[in-house]
TORGUBA-5099 format. One record per residue (C-alpha): z, y, x; residue number from 1; residue in three letters. Coordinates in steps of 0.02 Angstrom, whole numbers. Example, Ala and Ser with C-alpha at 12.3 -4.5 7.8 and 13.67 -1.06 7.14 Angstrom:
BEGIN
Z;Y;X;nr;rest
390;-225;615;1;Ala
357;-53;684;2;Ser
end
This chain:
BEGIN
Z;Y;X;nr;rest
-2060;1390;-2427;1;Unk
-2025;1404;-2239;2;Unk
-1848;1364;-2214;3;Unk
-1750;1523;-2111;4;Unk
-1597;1493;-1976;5;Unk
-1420;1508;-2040;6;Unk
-1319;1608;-1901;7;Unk
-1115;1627;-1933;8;Unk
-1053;1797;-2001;9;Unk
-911;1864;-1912;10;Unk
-786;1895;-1990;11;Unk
-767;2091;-1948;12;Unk
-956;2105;-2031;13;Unk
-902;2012;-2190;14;Unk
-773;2142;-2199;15;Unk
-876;2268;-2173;16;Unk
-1004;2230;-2320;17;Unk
-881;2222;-2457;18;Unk
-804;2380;-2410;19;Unk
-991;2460;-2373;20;Unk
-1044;2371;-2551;21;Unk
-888;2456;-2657;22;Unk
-943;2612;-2584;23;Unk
-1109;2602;-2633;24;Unk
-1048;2551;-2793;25;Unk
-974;2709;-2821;26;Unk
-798;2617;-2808;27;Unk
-769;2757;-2674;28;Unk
-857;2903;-2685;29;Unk
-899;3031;-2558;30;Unk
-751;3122;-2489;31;Unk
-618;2987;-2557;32;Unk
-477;2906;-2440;33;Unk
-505;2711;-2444;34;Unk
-340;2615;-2430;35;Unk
-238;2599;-2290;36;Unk
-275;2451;-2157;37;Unk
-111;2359;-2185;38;Unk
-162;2359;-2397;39;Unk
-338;2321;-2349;40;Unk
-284;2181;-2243;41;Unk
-166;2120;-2396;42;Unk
-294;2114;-2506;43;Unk
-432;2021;-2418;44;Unk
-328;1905;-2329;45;Unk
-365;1950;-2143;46;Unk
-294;2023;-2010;47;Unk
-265;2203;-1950;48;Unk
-381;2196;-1820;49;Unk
-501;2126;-1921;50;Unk
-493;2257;-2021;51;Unk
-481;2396;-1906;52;Unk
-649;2292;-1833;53;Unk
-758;2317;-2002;54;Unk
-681;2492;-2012;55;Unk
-747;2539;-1853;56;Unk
-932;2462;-1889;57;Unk
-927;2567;-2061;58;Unk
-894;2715;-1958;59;Unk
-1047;2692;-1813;60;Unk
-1144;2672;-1963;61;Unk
-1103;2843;-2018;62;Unk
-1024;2788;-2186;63;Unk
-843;2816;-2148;64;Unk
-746;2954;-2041;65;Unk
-582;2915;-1970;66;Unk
-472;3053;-1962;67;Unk
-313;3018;-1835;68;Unk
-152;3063;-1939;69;Unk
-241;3039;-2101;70;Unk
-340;2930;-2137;71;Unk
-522;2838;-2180;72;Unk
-620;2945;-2282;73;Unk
-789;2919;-2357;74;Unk
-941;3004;-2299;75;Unk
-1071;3102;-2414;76;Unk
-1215;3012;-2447;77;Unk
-1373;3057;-2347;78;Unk
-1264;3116;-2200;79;Unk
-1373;3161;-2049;80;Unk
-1234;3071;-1940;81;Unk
-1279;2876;-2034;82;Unk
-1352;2750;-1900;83;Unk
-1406;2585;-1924;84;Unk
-1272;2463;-1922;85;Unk
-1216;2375;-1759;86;Unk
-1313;2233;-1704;87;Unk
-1256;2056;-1782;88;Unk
-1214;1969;-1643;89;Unk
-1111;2111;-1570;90;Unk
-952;2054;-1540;91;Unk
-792;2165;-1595;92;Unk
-664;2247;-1490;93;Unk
-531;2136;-1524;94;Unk
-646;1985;-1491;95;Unk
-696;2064;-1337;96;Unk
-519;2055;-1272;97;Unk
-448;1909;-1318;98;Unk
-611;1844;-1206;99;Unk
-592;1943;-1060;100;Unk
-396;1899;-1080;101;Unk
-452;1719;-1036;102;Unk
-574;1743;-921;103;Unk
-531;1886;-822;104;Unk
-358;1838;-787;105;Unk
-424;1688;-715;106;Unk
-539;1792;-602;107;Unk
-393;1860;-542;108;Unk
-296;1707;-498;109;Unk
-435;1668;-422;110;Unk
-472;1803;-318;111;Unk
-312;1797;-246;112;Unk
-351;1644;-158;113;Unk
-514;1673;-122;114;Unk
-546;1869;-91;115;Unk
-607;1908;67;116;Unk
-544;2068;179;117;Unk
-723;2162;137;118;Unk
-686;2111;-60;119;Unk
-509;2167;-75;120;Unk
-586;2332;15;121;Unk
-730;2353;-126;122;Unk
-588;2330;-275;123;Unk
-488;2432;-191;124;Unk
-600;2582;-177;125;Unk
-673;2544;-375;126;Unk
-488;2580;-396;127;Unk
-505;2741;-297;128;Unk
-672;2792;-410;129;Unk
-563;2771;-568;130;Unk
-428;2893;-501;131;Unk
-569;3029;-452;132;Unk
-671;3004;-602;133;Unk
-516;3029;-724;134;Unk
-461;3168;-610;135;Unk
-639;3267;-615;136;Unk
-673;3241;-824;137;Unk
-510;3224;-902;138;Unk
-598;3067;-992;139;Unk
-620;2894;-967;140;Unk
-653;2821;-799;141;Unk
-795;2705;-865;142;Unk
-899;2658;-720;143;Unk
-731;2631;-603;144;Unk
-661;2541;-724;145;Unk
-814;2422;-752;146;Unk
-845;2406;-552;147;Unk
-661;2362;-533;148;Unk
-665;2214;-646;149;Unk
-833;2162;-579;150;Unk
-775;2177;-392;151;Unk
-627;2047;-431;152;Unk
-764;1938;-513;153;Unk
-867;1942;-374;154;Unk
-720;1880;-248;155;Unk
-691;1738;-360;156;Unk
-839;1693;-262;157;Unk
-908;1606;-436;158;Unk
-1072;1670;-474;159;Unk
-1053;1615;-646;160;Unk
-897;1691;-681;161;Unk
-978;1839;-604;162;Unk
-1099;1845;-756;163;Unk
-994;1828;-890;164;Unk
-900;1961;-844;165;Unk
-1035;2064;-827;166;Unk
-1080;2026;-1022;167;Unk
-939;2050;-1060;168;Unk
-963;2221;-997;169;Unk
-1096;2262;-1075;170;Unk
-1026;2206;-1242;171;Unk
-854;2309;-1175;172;Unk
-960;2477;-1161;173;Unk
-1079;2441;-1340;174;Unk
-1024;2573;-1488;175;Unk
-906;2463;-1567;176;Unk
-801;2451;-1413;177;Unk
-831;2638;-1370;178;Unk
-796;2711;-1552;179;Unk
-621;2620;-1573;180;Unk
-585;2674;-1382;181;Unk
-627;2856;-1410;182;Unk
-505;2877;-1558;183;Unk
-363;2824;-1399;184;Unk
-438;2923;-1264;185;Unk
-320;3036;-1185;186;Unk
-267;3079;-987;187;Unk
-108;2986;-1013;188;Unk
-194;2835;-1093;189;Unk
-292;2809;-930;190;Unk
-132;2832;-813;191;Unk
-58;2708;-866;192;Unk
-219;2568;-856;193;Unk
-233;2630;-704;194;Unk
-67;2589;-640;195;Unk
-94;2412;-704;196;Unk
-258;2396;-636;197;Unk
-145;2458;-470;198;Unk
-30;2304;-499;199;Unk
-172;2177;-525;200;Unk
-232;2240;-346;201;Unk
-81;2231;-242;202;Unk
-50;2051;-312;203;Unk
-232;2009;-261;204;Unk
-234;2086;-89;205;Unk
-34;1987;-100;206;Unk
-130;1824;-125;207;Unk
-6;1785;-263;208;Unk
-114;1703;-400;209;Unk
12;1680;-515;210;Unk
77;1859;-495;211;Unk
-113;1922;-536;212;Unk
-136;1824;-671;213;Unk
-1;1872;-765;214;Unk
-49;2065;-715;215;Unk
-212;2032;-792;216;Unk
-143;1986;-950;217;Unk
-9;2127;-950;218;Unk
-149;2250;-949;219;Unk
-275;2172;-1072;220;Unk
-114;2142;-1165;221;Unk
-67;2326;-1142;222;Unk
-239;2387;-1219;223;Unk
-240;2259;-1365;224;Unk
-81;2343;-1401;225;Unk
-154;2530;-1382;226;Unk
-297;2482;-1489;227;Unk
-167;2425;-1617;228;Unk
-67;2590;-1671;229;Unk
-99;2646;-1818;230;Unk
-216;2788;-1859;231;Unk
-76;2885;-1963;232;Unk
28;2918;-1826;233;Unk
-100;2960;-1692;234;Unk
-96;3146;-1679;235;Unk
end
């Protein structure tokens, strides 16, 4: 018998199948509210993101709805909105920004000492595309948003740096990332990120790397923090 590789389960996918096996189980039928995150988090040991994590896999899978003020609720069987599952190896949103919390305020440190004039131009006007794009839809400012982060990667002057960001990217805009942001998306939401994506800037083109750093982290901080609040008192 051939032998087959053994790859790591995260953790946020170990969640997810008990919670996808008790409702196949009938533990929770179709229609029922499944316990809040804080009690599911109690009883499995974990954290709330982690949690939160498996919740939103169950829901791109079409399994579970989240309803903002209410609840998780589980869907009929043979919904015509169930998916296949996320991919394995996609990382979740929490994971996503504790990485780019590392690595991008870095980026920015670095940028401040190494930007040149035509560079602090470029992040500058991704800025500008944010501000239009949120202006014109009303919704997020994706492609700004991605172009800004890449544009301070890219005056690091670190082609590998330049890279990782750009996974990370393309893990940031996958339909784990995208679910948990949509259930947050609001005019006033994206104000406010970009008003710190305004302070990372002027403490780049300031060539202050300590004072873009620590913008960096506000911000990532800042969305960590968004993606936190409780689905019961979202309206």
């Amino acid at each position: 018998m051939p032998f087959h590789s053994i790859e790591p389960r995260r953790l946020y996918r170990q969640i997810a199948d008990q919670i996808r096996l008790l409702i196949k189980s009938g533990e929770f039928s179709a229609g029922a509210r499944l316990p809040p995150e804080r009690d599911l988090a109690k009883q499995l040991g974990v954290s709330r993101p982690s949690v939160r994590e498996a919740l939103i896999a169950l829901e791109v899978e079409g399994l579970v709805e989240v309803r903002i003020g209410s609840g998780i609720y589980v869907r009929p069987v043979g919904d015509d909105k169930t998916v296949a599952a996320p991919h394995e190896a996609e990382a979740g949103p929490f994971e996503l920004l504790r990485a780019r919390y590392i690595i991008e305020s870095e980026c920015a440190a670095l940028a401040a000492k190494s930007a040149k004039k035509a560079q602090l131009d470029a992040i500058a006007e991704a800025l500008d595309e944010m501000q239009h794009e949120l202006q014109e839809s009303e919704r997020q400012p994706l492609n700004g948003d991605r172009l800004f982060h890449l544009r301070i990667a890219e005056a690091t002057g670190n082609g590998a740096l330049v890279a990782v960001v750009k996974m990370l990217w393309d893990e940031r805009t996958g339909p784990l990332y995208k679910q948990l942001e949509d259930h947050y998306d609001s005019p006033a939401l994206w104000e406010s990120a970009i008003a710190e994506h305004r302070t990372v800037f002027l403490a780049i083109a300031a060539r202050d790397p300590k004072a873009a750093r620590t913008a960096m982290q506000r911000h990532l901080n800042q969305a960590y923090k968004r993606f936190s609040t409780g689905w019961d008192t979202l309206q």
